[in-house]
C-alpha positions as CSV (number, residue, x, y, z in Angstrom):
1,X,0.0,0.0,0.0
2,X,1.4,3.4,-0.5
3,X,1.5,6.5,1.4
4,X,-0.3,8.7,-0.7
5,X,-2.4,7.8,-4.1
6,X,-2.1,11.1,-6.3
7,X,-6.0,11.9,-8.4
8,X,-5.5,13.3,-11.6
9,X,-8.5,14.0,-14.3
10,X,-6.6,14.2,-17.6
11,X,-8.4,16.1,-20.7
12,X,-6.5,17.3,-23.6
13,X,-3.5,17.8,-21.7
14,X,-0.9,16.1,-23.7
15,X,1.1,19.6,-24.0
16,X,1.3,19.5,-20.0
17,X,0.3,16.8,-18.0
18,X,3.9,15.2,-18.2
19,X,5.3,18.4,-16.6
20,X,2.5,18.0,-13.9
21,X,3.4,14.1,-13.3
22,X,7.2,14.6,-13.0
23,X,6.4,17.3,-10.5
24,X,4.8,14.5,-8.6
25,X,7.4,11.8,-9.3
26,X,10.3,14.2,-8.3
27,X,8.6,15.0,-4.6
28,X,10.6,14.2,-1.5
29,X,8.3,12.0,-0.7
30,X,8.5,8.8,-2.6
31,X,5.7,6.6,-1.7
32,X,3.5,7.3,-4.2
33,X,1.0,6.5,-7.0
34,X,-0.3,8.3,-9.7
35,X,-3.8,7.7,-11.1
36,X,-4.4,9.4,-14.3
37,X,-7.5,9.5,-15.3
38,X,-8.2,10.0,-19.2
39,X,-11.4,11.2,-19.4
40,X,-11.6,10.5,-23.5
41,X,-9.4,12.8,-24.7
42,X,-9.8,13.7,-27.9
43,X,-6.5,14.4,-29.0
44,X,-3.4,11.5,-28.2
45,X,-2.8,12.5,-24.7
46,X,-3.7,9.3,-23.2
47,X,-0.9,7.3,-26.0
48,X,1.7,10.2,-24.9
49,X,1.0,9.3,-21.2
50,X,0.7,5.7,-21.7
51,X,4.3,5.3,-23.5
52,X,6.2,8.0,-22.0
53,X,5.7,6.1,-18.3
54,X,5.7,2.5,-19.4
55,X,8.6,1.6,-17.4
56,X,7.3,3.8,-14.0
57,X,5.0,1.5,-11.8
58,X,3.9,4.5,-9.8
59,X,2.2,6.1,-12.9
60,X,-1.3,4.2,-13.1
61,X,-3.4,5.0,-16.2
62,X,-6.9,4.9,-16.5
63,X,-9.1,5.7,-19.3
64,X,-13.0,6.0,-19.2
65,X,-14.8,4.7,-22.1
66,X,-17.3,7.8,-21.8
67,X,-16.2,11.1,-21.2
68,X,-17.8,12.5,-18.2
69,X,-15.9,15.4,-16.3
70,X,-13.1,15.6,-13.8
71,X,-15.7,14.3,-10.8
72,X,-16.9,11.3,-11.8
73,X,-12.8,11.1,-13.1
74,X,-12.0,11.2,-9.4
75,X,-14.8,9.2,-8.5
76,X,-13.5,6.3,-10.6
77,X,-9.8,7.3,-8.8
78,X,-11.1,6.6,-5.5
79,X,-12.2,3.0,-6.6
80,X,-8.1,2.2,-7.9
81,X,-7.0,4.0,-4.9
82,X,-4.6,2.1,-3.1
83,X,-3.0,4.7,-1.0
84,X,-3.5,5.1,2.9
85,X,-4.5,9.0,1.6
86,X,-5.6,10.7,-1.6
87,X,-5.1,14.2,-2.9
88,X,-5.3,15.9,-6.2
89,X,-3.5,17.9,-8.8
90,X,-4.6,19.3,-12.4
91,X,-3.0,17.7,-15.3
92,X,-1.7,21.7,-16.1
93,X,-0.7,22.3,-12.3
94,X,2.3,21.7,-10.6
95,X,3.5,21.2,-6.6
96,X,6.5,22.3,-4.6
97,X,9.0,19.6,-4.1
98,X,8.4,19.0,-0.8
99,X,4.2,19.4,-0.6
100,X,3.6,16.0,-0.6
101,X,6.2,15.4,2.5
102,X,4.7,18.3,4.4
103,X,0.9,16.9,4.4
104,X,2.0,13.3,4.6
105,X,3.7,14.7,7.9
106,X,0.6,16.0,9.2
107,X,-1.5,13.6,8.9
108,X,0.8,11.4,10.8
109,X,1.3,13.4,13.1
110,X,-2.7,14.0,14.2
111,X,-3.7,11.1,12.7
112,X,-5.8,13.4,10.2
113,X,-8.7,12.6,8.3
114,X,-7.8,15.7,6.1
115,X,-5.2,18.5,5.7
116,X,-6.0,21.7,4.7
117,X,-3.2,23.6,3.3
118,X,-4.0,27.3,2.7
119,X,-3.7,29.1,-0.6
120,X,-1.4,28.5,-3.3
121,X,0.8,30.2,-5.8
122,X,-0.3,31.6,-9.4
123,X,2.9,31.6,-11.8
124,X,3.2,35.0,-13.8
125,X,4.3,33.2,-17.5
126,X,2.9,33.3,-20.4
127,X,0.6,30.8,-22.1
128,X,3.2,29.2,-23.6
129,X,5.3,28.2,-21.8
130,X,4.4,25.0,-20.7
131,X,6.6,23.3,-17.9
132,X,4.8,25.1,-14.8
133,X,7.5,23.8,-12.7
134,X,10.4,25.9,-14.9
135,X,8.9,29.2,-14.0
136,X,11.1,30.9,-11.7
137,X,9.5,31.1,-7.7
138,X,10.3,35.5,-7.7
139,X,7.3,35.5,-10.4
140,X,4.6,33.5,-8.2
141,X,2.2,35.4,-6.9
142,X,0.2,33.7,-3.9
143,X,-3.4,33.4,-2.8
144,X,-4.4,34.0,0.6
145,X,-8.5,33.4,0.5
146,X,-7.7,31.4,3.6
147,X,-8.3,34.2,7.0
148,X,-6.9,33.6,10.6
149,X,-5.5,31.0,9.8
150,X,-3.3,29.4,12.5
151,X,0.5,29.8,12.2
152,X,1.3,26.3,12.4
153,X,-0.5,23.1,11.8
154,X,-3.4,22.9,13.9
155,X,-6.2,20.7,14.7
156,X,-9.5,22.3,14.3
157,X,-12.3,22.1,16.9
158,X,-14.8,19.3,16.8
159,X,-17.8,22.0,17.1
160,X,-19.3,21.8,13.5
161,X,-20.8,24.9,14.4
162,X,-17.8,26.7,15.2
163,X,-16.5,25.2,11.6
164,X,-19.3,26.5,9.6
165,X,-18.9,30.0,11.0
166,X,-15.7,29.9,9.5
167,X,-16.3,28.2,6.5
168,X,-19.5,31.2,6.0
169,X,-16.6,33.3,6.2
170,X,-14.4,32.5,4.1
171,X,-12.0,31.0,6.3
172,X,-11.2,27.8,4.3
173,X,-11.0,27.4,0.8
174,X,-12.9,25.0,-0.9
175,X,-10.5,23.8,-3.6
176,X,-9.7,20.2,-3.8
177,X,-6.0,20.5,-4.7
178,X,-3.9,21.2,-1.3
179,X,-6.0,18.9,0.7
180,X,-5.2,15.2,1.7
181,X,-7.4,13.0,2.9
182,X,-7.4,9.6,4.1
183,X,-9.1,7.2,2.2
184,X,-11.1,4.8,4.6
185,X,-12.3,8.5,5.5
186,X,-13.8,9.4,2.2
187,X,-14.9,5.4,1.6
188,X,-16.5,5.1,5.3
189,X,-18.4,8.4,5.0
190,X,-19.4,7.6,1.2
191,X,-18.2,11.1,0.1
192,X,-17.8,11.3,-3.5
193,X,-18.2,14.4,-6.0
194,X,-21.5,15.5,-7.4
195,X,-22.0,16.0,-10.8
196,X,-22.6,18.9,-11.3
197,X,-21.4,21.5,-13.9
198,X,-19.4,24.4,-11.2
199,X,-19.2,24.0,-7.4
200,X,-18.3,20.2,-7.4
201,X,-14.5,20.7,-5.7
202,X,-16.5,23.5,-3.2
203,X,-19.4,20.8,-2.2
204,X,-16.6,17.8,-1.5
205,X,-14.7,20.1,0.7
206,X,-17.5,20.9,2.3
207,X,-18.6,17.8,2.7
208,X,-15.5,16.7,3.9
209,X,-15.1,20.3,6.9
210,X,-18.4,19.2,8.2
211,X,-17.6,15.4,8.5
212,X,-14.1,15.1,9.4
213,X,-13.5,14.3,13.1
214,X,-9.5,15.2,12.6
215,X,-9.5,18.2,10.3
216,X,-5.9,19.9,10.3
217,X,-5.0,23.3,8.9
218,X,-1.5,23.5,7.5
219,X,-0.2,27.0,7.0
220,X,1.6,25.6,4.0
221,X,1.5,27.2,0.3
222,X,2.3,23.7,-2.0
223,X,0.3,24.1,-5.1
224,X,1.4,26.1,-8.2
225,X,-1.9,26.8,-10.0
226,X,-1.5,27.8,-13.9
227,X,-4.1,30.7,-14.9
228,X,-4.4,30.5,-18.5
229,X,-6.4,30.1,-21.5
230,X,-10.6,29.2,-19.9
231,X,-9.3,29.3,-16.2
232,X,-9.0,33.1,-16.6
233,X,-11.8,33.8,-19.1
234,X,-15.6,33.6,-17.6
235,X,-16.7,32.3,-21.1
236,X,-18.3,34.0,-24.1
237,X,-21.2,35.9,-22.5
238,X,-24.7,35.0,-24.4
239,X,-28.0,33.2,-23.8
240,X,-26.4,29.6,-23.9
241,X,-23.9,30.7,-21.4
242,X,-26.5,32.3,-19.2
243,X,-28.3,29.4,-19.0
244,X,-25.5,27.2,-18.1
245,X,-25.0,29.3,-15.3
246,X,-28.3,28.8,-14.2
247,X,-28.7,25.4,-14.5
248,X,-25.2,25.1,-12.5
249,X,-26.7,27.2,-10.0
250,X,-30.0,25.2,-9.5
251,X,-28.1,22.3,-9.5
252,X,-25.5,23.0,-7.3
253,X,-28.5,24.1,-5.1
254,X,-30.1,20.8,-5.0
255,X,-26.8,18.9,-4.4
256,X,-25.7,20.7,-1.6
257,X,-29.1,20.4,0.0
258,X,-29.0,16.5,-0.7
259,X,-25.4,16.6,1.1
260,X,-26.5,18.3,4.0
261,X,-29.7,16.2,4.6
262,X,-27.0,13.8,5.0
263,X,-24.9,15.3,7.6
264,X,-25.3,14.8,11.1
265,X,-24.9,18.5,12.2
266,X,-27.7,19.9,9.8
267,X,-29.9,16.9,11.0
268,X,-29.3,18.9,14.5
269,X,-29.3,22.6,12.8
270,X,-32.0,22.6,9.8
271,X,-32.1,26.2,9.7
272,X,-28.4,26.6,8.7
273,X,-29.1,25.0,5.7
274,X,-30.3,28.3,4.3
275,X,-26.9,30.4,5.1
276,X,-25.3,27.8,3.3
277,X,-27.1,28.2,0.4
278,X,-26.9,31.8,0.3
279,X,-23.0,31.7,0.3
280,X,-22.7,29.7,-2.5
281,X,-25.2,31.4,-4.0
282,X,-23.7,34.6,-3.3
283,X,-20.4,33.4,-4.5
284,X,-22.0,32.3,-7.6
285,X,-23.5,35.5,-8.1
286,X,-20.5,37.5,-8.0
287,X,-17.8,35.1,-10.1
288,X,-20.4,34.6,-12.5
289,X,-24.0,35.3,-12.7
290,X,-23.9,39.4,-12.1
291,X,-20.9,39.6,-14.7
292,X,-23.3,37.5,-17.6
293,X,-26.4,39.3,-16.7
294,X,-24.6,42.5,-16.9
295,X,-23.2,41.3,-20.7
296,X,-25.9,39.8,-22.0
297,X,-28.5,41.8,-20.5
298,X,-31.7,41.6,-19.2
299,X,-34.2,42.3,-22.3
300,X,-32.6,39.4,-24.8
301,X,-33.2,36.9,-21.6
302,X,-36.3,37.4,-20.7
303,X,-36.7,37.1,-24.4
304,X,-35.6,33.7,-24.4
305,X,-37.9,31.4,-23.3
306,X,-35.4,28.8,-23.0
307,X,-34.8,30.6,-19.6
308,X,-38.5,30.8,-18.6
309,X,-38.5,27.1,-19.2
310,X,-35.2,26.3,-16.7
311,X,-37.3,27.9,-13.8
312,X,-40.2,25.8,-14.5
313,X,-37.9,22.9,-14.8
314,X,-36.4,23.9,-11.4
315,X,-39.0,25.7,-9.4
316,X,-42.2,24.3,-11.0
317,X,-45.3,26.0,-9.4
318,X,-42.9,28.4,-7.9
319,X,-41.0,29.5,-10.7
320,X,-42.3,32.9,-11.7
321,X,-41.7,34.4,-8.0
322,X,-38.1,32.5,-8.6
323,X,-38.0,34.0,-12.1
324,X,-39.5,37.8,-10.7
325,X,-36.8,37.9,-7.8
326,X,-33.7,36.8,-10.3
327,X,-34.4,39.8,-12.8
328,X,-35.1,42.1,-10.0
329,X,-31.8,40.9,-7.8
330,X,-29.6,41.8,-10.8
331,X,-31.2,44.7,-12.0
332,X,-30.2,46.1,-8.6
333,X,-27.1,45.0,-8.5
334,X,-23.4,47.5,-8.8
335,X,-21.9,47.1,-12.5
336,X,-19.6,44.1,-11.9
337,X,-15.9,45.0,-12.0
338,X,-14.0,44.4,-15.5
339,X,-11.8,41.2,-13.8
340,X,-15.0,39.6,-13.7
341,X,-16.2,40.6,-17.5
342,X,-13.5,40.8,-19.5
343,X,-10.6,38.1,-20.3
344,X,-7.5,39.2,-17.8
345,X,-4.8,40.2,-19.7
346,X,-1.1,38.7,-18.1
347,X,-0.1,42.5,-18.2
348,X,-2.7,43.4,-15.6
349,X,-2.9,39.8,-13.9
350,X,-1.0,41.4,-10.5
351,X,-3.8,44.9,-10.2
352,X,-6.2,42.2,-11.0
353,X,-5.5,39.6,-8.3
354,X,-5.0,42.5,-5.8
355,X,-8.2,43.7,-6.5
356,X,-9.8,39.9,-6.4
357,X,-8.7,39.6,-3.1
358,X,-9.9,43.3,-1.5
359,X,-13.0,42.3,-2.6
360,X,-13.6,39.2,-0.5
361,X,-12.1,40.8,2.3
């Protein structure tokens, strides 16, 4: 059994996912696998991957027969899992040498079911260039979403309550990358990721905060996140993209309601139910929704009845209050700032990031 079993969803990655796999071969920490998950790639990443490691046992390839996103890629990583604990990285991503070392240490240590590191670091390159690892550490910038966070690696209480004042917050991210959890943990507790379109990596976290009797927070930056290409774009801004949005929304709604009907504290605390919804909602809102209303605008939706039919489909007897109070939110709503509409340019990536994070401050 290894120490660690490494998750990663491969899609039309062939230009970088060996970078990302070499970063993980190359840690400190040796006792690894790697599960790469192909999820039907068009292009010839999966025959790149598969010949370029035929000779390294710790590289495990796995290809789905039907392509079906990075969660239900995961999902079908937990079942090859061998490790004692699981975490992730992006086939574009890379980690610090050492990362691996410094969670495995941890959750040793308290005998974890998860560590948290907080934030990671985005490398200023361009999109070119595509060994992430290569880019010298003076041009990382780091994210800090995580806030009083502890200065060295600390157990968090056992009150849920306590947690999910935080977590309402912002306290702890909800990415999936950084994190390591053990696997009877995530097997025992049946935790798996929902598919759904945005919010998946924010609902297993989640999931796994309000779960986890040993949850440890690592002051530790390990992940270097590439922001290129879609992950700094919010998509072209029409109809069909507003109504993707929506049904991610409505979606993500229903899922994290299913989750929490799940979970012994909200069996205990119905009514908090609702201020979880609200944040994601609210973080929905200003990421995405408020920026594609503002583009599209309001006339050409309601114009659309594709839109009037997604509330019915969602809301059924209740959809035109739910349909009323979403035109009436965002007609009211500030002009969205320009990170959040337009493409960021790598000239303004620093001012932008610096005004990302006043804003959830």
């Amino acid at each position: 059994m290894p120490g660690i079993s490494v998750i990663m969803p491969m899609y039309k990655a062939k230009k970088t996912a060996m970078y990302s796999i070499d970063a993980l071969l190359n840690q400190t920490f040796k006792d690894i696998e790697v599960l790469v998950v192909d999820d039907c790639s068009p292009d010839d990443s999966y025959d790149v991957v598969k010949e370029h490691y035929k000779d390294e046992p710790r590289v495990v390839l796995i290809r789905q027969e039907v392509n079906q996103g990075p969660a239900q890629a995961r999902n079908r990583a937990f079942e090859e899992a061998r490790g004692e604990y699981v975490t992730f990285l992006d086939s574009d991503d890379g980690i610090v040498k050492e990362g691996l070392e410094k969670m495995y240490e941890a959750a040793k240590k308290f005998d974890a079911d998860v560590v948290h590191t907080t934030g990671c670091f985005f490398p200023v390159h361009k999109p070119d260039v595509m060994d992430i690892m290569s880019v010298p550490k003076d041009n990382y910038l780091p994210q800090d979403k995580d806030k009083d966070i502890p200065g060295e690696a600390t157990l968090l209480t056992q009150d849920f309550g306590v947690r999910l004042s935080k977590w309402l917050e912002g306290t702890y991210n909800g990415n999936v990358w950084g994190k390591m959890i053990k696997k009877s943990f995530i097997m025992d507790n049946n935790i798996r990721f929902a598919s759904i379109k945005m919010s998946e990596d924010i609902l297993f976290s989640f999931e796994c905060l309000m779960r986890a009797a040993k949850y440890v927070i690592l002051p530790y930056k390990c992940i270097i996140y590439r922001m290129i290409g879609e992950s700094l774009s919010r998509g072209k801004k029409d109809v069909a993209y507003m109504l993707k949005l929506l049904e991610a929304t409505f979606s993500g709604d229903d899922k994290f309601s299913e989750k929490m009907n799940a979970i012994p504290y909200f069996k205990d605390n119905p009514s908090d139910k609702d201020k979880v919804l609200k944040y994601v909602d609210d973080v929905m809102d200003m990421m995405y929704l408020v920026p594609a209303f503002q583009s599209v605008g309001e006339d050409e939706l309601r114009a659309d009845e594709r839109v009037h039919e997604l509330f019915v489909k969602h809301f059924g007897s209740h959809a035109q209050f739910a349909e009323r109070y979403f035109y009436m939110k965002n007609a009211f709503e500030p002009p969205a700032p320009s990170y959040l509409i337009d493409d960021i340019t790598y000239e303004g990536l620093n001012a932008q990031l610096e005004i990302y994070k006043q804003s959830i401050t």
